[in-house]
C-alpha positions as CSV (number, residue, x, y, z in Angstrom):
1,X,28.0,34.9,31.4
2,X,24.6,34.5,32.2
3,X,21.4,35.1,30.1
4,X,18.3,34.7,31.4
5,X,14.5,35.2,30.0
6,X,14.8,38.6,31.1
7,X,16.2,39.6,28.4
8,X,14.2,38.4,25.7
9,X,10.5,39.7,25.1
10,X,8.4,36.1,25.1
11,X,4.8,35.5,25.1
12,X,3.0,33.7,27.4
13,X,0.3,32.7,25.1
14,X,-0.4,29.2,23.3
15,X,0.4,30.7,19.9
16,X,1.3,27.5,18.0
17,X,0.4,26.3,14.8
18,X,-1.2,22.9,16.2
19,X,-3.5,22.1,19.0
20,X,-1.5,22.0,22.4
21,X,-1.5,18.3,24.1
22,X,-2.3,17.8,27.8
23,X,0.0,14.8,27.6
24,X,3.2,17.0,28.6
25,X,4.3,20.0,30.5
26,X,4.9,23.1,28.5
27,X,7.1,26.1,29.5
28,X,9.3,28.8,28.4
29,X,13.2,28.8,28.9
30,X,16.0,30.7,27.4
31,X,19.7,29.6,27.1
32,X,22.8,31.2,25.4
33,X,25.5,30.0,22.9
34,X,29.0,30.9,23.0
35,X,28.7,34.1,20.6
36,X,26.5,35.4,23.6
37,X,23.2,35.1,21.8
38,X,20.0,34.7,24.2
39,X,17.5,31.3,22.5
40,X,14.3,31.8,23.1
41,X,12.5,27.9,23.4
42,X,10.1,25.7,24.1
43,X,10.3,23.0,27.0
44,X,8.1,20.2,26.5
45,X,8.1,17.5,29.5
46,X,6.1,14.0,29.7
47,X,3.6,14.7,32.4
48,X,4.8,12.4,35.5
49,X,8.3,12.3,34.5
50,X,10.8,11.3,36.5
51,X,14.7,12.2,37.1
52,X,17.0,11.1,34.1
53,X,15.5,11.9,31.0
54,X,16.2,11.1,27.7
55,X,16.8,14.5,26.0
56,X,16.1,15.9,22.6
57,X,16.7,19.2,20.8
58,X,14.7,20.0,17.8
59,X,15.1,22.9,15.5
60,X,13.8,23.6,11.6
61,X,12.8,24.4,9.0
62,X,15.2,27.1,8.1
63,X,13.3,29.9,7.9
64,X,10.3,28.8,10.2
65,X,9.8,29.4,14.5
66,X,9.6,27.3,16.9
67,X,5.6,27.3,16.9
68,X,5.5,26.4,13.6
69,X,7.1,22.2,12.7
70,X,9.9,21.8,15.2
71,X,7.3,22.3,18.3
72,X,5.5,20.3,16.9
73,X,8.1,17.5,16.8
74,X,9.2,18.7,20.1
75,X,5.6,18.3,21.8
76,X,5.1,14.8,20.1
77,X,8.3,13.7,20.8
78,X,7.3,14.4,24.7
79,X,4.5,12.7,24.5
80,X,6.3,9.7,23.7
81,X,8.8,10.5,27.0
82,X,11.6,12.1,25.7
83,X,12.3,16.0,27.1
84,X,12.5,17.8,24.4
85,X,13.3,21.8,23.6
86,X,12.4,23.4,20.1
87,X,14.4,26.7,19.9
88,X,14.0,29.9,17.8
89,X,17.6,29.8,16.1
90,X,19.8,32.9,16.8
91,X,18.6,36.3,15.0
92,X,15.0,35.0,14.6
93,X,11.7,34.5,16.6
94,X,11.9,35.5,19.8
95,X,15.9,34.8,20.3
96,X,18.0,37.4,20.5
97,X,20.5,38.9,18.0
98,X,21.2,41.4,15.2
99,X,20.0,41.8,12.4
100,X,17.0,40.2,12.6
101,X,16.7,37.1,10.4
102,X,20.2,36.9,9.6
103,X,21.5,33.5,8.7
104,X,24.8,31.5,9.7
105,X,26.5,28.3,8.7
106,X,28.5,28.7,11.9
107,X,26.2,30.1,14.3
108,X,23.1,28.0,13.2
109,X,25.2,24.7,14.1
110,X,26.6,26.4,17.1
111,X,23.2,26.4,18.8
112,X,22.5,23.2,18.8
113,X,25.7,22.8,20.5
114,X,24.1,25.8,22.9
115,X,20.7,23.4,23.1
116,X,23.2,20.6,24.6
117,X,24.9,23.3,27.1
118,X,21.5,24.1,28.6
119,X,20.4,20.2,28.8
120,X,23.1,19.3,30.0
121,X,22.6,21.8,33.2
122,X,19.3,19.9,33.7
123,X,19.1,17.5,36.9
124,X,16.5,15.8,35.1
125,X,18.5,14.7,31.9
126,X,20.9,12.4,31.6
127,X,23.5,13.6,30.1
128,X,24.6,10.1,28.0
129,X,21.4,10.7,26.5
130,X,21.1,13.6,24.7
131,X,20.3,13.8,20.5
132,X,19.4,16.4,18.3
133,X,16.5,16.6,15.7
134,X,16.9,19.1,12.2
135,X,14.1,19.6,9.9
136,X,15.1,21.3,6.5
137,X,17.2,23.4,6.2
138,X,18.1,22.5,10.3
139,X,18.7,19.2,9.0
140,X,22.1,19.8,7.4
141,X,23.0,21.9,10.6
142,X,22.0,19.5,13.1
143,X,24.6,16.6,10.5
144,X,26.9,19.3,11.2
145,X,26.8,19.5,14.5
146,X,26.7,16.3,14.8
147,X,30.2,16.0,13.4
148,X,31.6,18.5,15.2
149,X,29.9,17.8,18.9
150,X,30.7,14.2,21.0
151,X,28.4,15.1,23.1
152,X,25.7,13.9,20.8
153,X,24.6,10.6,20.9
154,X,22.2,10.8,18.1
155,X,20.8,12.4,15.2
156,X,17.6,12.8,13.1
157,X,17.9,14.7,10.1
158,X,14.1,15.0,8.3
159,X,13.4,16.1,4.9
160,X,16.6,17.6,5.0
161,X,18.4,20.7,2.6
162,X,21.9,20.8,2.8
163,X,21.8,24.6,2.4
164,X,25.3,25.2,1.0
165,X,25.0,23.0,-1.4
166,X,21.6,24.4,-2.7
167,X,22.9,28.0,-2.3
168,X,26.0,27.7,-3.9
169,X,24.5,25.4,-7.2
170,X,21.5,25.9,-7.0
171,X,18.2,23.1,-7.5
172,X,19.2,19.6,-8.7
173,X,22.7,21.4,-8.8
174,X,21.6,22.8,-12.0
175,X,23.9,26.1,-11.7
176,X,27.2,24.3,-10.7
177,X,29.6,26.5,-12.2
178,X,32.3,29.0,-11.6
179,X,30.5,31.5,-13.6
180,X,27.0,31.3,-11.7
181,X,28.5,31.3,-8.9
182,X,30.8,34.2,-9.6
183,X,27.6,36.2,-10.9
184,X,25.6,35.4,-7.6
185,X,28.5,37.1,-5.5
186,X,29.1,39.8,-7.5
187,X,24.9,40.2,-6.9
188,X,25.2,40.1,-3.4
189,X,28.5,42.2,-2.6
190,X,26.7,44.8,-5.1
191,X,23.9,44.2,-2.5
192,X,26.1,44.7,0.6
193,X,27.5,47.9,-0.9
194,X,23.9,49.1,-1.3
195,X,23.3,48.4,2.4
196,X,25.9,49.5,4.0
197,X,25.5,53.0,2.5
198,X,21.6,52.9,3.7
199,X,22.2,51.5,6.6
200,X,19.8,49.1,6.7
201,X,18.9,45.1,5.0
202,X,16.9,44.1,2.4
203,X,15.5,40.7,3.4
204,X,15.0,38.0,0.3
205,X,10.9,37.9,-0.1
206,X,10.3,34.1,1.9
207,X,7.9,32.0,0.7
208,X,6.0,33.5,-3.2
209,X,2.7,35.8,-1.8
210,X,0.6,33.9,-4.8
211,X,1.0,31.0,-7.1
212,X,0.9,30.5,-10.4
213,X,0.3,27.2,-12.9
214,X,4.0,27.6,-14.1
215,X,5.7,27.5,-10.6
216,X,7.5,24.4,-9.4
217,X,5.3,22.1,-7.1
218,X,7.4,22.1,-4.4
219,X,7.0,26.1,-4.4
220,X,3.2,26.3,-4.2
221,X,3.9,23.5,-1.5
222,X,6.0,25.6,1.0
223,X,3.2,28.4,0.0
224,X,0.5,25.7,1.2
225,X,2.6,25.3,4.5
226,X,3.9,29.5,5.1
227,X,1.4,31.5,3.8
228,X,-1.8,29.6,5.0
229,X,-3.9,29.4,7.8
230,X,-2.3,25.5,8.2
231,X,1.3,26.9,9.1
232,X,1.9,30.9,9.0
233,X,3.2,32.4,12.0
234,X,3.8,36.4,12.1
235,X,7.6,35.7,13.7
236,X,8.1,33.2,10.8
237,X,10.5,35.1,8.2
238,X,8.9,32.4,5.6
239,X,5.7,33.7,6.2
240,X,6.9,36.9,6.3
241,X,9.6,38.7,4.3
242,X,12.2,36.0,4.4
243,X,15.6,36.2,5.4
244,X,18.4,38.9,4.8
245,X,19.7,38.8,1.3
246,X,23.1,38.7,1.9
247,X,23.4,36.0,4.2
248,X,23.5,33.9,1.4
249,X,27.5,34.5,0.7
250,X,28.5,32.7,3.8
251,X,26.6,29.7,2.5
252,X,28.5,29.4,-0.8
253,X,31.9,29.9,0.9
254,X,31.8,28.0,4.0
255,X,30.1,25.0,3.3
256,X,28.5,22.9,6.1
257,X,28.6,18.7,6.5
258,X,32.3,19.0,5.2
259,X,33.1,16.2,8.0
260,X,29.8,14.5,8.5
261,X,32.0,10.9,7.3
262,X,33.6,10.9,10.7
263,X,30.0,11.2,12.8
264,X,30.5,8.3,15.3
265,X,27.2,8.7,16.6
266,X,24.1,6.9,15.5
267,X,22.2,8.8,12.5
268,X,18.5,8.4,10.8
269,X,17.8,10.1,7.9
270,X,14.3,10.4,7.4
271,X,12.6,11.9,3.5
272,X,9.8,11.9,1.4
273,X,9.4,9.6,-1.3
274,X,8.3,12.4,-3.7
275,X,10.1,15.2,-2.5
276,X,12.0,17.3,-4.4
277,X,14.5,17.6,-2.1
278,X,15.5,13.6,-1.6
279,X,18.5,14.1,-3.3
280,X,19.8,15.7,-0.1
281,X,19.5,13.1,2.4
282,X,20.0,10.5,-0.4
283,X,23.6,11.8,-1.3
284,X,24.5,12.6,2.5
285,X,23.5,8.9,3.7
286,X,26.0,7.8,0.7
287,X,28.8,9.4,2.8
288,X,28.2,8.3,6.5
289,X,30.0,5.5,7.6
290,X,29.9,3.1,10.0
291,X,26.7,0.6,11.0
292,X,24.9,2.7,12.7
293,X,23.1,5.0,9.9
294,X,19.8,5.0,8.4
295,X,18.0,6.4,5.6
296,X,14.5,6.0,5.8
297,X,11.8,6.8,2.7
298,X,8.4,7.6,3.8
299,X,6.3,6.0,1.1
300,X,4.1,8.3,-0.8
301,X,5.3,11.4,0.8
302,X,6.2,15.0,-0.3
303,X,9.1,17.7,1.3
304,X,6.2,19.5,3.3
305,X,4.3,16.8,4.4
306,X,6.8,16.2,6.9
307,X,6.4,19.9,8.1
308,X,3.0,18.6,9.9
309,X,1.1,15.0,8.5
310,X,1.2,13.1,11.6
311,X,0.0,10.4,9.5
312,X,3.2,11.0,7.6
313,X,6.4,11.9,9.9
314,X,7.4,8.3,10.7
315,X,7.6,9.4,14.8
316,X,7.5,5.6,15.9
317,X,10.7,4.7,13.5
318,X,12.4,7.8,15.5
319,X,11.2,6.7,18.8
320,X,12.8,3.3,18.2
321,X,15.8,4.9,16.6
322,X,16.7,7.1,19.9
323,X,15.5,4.5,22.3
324,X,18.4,1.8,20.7
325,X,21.1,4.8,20.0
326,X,20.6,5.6,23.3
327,X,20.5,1.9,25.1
328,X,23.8,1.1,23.2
């Protein structure tokens, strides 16, 4: 089965959220995962590379596009020598699929599996050096995938969701009950039956249009990031519309990092000292085993910070991180 570029619709252009750096190589690929899917990415290649590259592929936030915070990972991660590929996940961006912006346990941690497929076809990787980096919502995927794919050698989860866990009881687990979770399916199948009689979704809103003074912080945060000159992007479904409703049902019933205590590989969990969010990569580093785990707090630092603060997202301690996971 081959899929090629030619069937996706790409622009050429420099459409980024941040400033493109004339330290690498920047093209356009596409690969496919195994539910024949077409990912539409971003190479980004040290300039003056040679054969054998250290390999990285770099996904998140859940909701966001590959011009938004993983090409910018991606890009900085290449300027410190790594290859690196930040990929519109399946159903969104520029990839292929339908419906647009659906969402998938499965298929979300299946392509990063399909990331590794394409790198692995590159003469200029080497192939016992090839990690993955999640931001988000794509953290908890890329801990998934990690479990579930040998052919990782390591893993960077930052500011990490684990989005089944959020979905399914809600913030802080505050709705951790039969009963609320009962009431949310009964919402969404009433949803599906809505849909399937119009033929056509209803997506879920994305990130709130204005903020109020009663809102959570971490809300007018992601509002600060989406729906601002600093990080909107018209493919975004964050920025604009969200995802589909309903996707939410697979969430609560298959839940994702069911296995991440057997990862063998080496893991860094990177978060924000004042994030909301902490708890996640707090609670998941409590289950990894073995020595070769990490759970790094930046000092000072909120969920969204991490989208973009280069003074912020720790990229030296990752550098070191896949440089010695990779040299053992």
């Amino acid at each position: 089965m081959k899929k090629t570029m030619d069937t996706l619709q790409m622009t050429s252009e420099w459409d980024k959220t941040f400033p493109q750096s004339d330290r690498v190589e920047h093209s356009k690929i596409a690969f496919h995962n195994r539910y024949g899917i077409t990912l539409a990415a971003d190479l980004y290649k040290p300039l003056n590379a040679g054969d054998a590259l250290a390999a990285l592929a770099v996904c998140g936030p859940f909701g966001a596009v590959k011009e938004q915070v993983s090409g910018l990972y991606a890009q900085t991660l290449a300027e410190r020598g790594f290859l690196t590929v930040a990929f519109d996940p399946s159903f969104c961006g520029e990839s292929g699929g339908e419906p647009r912006t659906l969402t998938s346990p499965e298929i979300s941690t299946e392509d990063f599996s399909a990331a590794v497929d394409y790198l692995l076809t590159r003469e200029d990787v080497d192939p016992g050096r090839i990690g993955i980096v999640g931001i988000c919502g794509w953290g908890g995927f890329a801990l998934n995938a990690a479990a579930n794919d040998t052919r990782i050698k390591a893993t960077v989860a930052s500011t990490m969701y684990d989005m089944s866990r959020v979905t399914a009881n809600g913030y802080f687990d505050a709705a951790d009950s039969a009963d609320a979770r009962y009431e949310l399916r009964r919402s969404l199948n009433d949803q599906r039956t809505k849909e399937y009689r119009s033929g056509s979704y209803e997506r879920d809103g994305g990130v709130v249009e204005t903020v109020t003074d009663d809102m959570p912080e971490f809300v007018k945060r992601y509002h600060a990031y989406y729906k601002t000159a600093r990080g909107y992007h018209r493919r975004s479904p964050n920025s604009n519309g969200g995802k589909l409703k309903t996707a939410a049902l697979a969430f609560v019933d298959m839940p994702i990092m069911t296995y991440i205590d057997e990862i063998r590989s080496a893991v860094l969990l990177v978060h924000g000292e004042k994030a909301h969010s902490r708890y996640f990569s707090e609670d998941a580093y409590k289950r990894l085993r073995g020595d070769d785990k990490e759970l790094f707090i930046v000092p000072g630092a909120d969920h969204t910070d991490l989208y973009d603060n280069l003074d912020a997202i720790p990229f030296d301690r990752m550098e070191r991180f896949f440089r010695r996971a990779f040299d053992r």
